[in-house]
C-alpha positions as CSV (number, residue, x, y, z in Angstrom):
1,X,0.0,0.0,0.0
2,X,2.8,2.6,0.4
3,X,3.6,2.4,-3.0
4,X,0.3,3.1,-4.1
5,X,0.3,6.3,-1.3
6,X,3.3,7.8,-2.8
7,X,2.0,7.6,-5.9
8,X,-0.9,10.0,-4.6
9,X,-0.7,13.8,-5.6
10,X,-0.7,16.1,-2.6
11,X,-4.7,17.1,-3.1
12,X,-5.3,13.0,-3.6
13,X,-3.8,12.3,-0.5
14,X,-5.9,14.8,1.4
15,X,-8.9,13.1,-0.7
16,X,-8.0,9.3,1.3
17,X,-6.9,11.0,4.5
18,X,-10.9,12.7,4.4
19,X,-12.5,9.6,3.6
20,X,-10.3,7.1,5.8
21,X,-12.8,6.9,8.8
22,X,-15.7,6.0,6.1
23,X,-13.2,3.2,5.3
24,X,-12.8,1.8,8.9
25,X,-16.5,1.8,9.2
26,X,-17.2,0.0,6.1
27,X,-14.5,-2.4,7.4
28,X,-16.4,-2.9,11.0
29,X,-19.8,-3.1,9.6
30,X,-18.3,-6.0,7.2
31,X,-16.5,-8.0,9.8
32,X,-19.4,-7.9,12.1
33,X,-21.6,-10.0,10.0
34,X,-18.7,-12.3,9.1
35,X,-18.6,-15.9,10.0
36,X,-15.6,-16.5,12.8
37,X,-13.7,-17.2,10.2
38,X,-10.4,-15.2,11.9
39,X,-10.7,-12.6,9.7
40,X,-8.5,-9.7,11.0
41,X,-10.0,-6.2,10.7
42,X,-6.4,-4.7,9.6
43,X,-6.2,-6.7,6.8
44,X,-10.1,-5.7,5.8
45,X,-9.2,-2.4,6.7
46,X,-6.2,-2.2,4.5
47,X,-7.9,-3.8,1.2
48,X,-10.5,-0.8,1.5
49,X,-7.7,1.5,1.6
50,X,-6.7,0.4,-1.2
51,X,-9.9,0.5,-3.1
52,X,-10.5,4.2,-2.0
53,X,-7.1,4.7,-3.8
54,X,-8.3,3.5,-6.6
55,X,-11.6,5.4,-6.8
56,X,-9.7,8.4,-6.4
57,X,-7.7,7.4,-9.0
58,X,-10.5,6.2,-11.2
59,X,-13.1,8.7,-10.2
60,X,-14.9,10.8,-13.5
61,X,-17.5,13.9,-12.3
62,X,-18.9,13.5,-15.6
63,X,-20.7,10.4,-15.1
64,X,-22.8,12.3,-12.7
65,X,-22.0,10.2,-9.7
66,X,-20.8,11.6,-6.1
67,X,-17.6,11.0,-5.5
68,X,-18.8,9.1,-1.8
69,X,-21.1,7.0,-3.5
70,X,-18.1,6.4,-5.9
71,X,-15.9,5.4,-3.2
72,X,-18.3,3.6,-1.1
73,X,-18.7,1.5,-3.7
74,X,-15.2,0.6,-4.8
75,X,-14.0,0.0,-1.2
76,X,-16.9,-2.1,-0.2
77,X,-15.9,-4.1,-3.1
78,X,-12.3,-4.5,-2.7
79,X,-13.0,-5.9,1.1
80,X,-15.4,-8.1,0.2
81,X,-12.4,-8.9,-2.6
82,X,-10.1,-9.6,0.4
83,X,-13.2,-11.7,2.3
84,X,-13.4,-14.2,-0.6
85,X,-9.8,-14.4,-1.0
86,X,-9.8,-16.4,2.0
87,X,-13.2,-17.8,2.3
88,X,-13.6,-21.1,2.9
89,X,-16.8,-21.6,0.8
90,X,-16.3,-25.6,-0.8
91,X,-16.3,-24.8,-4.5
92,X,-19.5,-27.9,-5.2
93,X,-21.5,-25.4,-3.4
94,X,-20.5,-22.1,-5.2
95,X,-20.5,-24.2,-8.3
96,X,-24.2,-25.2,-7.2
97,X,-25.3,-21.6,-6.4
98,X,-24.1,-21.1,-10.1
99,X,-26.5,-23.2,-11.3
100,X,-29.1,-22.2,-9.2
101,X,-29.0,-18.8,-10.4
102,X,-28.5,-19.7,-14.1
103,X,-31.4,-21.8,-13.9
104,X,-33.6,-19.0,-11.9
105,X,-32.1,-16.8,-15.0
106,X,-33.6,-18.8,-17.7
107,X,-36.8,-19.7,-16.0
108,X,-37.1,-15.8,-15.9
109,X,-36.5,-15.7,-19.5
110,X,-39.1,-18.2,-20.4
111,X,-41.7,-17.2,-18.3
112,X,-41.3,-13.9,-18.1
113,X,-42.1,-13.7,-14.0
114,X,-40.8,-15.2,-10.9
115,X,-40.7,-19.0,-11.2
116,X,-42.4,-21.3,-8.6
117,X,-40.1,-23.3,-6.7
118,X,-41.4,-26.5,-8.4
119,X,-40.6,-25.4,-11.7
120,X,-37.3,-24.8,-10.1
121,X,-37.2,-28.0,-8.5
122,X,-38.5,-29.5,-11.8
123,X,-35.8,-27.5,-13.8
124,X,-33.1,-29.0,-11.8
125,X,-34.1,-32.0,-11.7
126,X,-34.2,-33.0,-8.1
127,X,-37.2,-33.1,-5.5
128,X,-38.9,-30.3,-3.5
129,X,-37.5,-31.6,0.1
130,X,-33.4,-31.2,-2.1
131,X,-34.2,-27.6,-3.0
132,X,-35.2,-26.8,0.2
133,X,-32.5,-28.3,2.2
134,X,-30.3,-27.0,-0.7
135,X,-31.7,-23.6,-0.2
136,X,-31.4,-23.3,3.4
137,X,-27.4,-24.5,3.1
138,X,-26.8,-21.8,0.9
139,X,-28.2,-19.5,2.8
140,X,-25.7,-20.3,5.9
141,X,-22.8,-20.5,3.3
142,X,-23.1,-17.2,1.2
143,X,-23.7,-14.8,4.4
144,X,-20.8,-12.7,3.0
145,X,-21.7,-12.6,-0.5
146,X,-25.4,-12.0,-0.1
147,X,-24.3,-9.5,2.3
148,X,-25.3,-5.6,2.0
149,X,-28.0,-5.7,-0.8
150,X,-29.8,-2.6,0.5
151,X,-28.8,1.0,1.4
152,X,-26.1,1.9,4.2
153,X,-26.9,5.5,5.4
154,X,-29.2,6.2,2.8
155,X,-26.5,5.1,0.3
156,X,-26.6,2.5,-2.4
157,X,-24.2,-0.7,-1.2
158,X,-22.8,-2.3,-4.2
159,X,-24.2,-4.5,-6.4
160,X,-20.7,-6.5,-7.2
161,X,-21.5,-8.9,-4.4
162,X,-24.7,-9.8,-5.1
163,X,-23.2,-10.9,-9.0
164,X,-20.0,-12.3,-7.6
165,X,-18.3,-12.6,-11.0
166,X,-14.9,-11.3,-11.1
167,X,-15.2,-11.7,-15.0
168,X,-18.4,-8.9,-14.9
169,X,-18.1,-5.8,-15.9
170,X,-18.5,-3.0,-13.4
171,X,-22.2,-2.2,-13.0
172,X,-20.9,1.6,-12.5
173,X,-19.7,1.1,-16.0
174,X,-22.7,0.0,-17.7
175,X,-25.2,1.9,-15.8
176,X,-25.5,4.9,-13.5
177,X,-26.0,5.0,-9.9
178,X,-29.7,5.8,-10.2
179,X,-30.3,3.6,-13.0
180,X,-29.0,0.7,-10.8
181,X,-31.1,1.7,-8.0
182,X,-34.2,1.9,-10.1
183,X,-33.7,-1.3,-11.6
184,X,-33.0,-3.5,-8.1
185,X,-36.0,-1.7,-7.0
186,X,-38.6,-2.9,-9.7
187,X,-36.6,-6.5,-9.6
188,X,-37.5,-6.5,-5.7
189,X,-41.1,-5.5,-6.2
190,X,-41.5,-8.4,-9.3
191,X,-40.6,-10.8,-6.6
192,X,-43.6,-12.7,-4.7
193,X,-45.2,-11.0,-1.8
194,X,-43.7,-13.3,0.9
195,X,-40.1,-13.0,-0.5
196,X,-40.4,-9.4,-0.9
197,X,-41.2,-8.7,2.5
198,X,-38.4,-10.6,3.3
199,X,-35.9,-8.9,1.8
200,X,-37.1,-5.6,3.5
201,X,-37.2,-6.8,6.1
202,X,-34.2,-8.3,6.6
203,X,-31.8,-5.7,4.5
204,X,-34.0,-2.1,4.9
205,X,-35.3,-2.9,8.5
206,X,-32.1,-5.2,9.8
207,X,-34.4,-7.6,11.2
208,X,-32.5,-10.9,11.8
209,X,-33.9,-14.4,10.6
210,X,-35.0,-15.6,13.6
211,X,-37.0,-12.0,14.3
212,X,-38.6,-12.1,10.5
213,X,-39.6,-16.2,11.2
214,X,-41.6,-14.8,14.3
215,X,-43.2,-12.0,12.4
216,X,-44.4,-14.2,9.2
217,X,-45.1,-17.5,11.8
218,X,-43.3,-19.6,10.1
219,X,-39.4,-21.4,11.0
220,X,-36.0,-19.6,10.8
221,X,-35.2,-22.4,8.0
222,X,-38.3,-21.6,6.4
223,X,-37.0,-17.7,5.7
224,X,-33.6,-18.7,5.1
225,X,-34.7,-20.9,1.9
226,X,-37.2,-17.9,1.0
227,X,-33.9,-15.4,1.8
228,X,-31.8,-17.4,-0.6
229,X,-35.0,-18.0,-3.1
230,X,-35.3,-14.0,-3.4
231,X,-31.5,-13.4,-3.7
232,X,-31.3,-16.0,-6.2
233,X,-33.9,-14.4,-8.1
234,X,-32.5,-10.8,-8.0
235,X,-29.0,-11.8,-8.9
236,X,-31.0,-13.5,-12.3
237,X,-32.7,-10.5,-12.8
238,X,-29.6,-7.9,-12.5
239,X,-27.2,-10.2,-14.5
240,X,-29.8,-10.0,-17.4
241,X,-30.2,-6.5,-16.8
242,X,-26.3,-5.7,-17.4
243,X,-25.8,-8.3,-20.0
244,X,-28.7,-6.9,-22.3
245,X,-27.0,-2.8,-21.4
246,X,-23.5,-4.3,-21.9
247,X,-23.5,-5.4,-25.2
């Protein structure tokens, strides 16, 4: 990182030295949903460090964005970067949650809504009792990349870890910050009723699982396959979204 600093001009250096607190918090809030997984803050703290270097270095006023939504997003990313540099996620389930999602993707395509979770089931070819138990695993596994969907502050959290593909384009490059907001908004509302009050609940009013299962009278495992259901569904949606403005 100190090579990266001195590469800094004087008014760039004052730029990371303003927003270095905004890192630290980013880097608390992240580690505090992590998994005890020995994850040392420093290191967290560092990688989004680095990532507000390279928004400053990166960073065009003409796109119309502000410069700390800019940031927010490019050092959330990197951390999350540094997260799955050392998770410890077995790569059958990632590799599963791949298929999931492409599967939720073409269902989408076809039928031009949310699909059921028995033509999901169907789709995959395994039983409703699999997907649920399959569901509900991914939902304990992927805490960090489902992580942070909704607004921090009032502020857009980025979108890069809920399409995990280090082969994606930026979304920032593809589409603006509002157009990005607008379009997770109107994928969260074509979600069914039950999953859509999920996700509010659990990302715009922080309930936890166990708090939403006792709201909608139903079990903890119950929301976590409904949690993983709706991600799987908005990750579909937003991949579509970017390929079809990307090419």
């Amino acid at each position: 990182m100190g090579a990266a600093l001195k590469r800094l001009k004087p008014q760039e250096m004052e730029v990371v030295e303003q927003y270095l607190p905004m890192v630290k918090y980013i880097a608390q809030h992240v580690a505090s949903r992590l998994p005890q997984q020995g994850f040392d803050l420093n290191d967290l703290i560092h990688a989004g460090i680095l990532g507000l270097i390279e928004a400053v270095k990166r960073y065009d006023p003409s796109k119309g964005i502000r410069f700390e939504s800019y940031a927010r997003f490019r050092v959330k990313g990197a951390i999350l970067d540094e997260v799955r540099a050392h998770d410890v996620l077995p790569r059958t389930w990632r590799q599963k949650a791949k298929s999931f999602e492409d599967v939720y993707m073409k269902l989408e395509q076809q039928l031009g809504r949310t699909p059921s979770e028995e033509e999901v089931a169907r789709e995959l070819g395994i039983t409703l009792q699999q997907l649920h138990e399959d569901l509900r695993e991914l939902s304990s596994l992927r805490v960090v990349s489902l992580e942070g969907i909704m607004g921090e502050e009032g502020e857009d959290r980025p979108l890069r870890e809920i399409l995990a593909d280090p082969d994606q384009r930026d979304p920032l490059e593809i589409l603006g910050l509002s157009e990005l907001r607008d379009r997770l908004a109107e994928a969260i509302e074509e979600l069914p009723e039950k999953h859509r009050l999920v996700i509010t609940l659990y990302y715009y009013e922080e309930l936890t699982m166990k708090e939403i299962a006792m709201v909608l009278g139903v079990t903890e495992s119950r929301i976590s396959q409904i949690h993983s259901e709706a991600i799987l569904s908005l990750r579909a949606k937003l991949r579509r979204v970017l390929d079809d403005e990307g090419k």
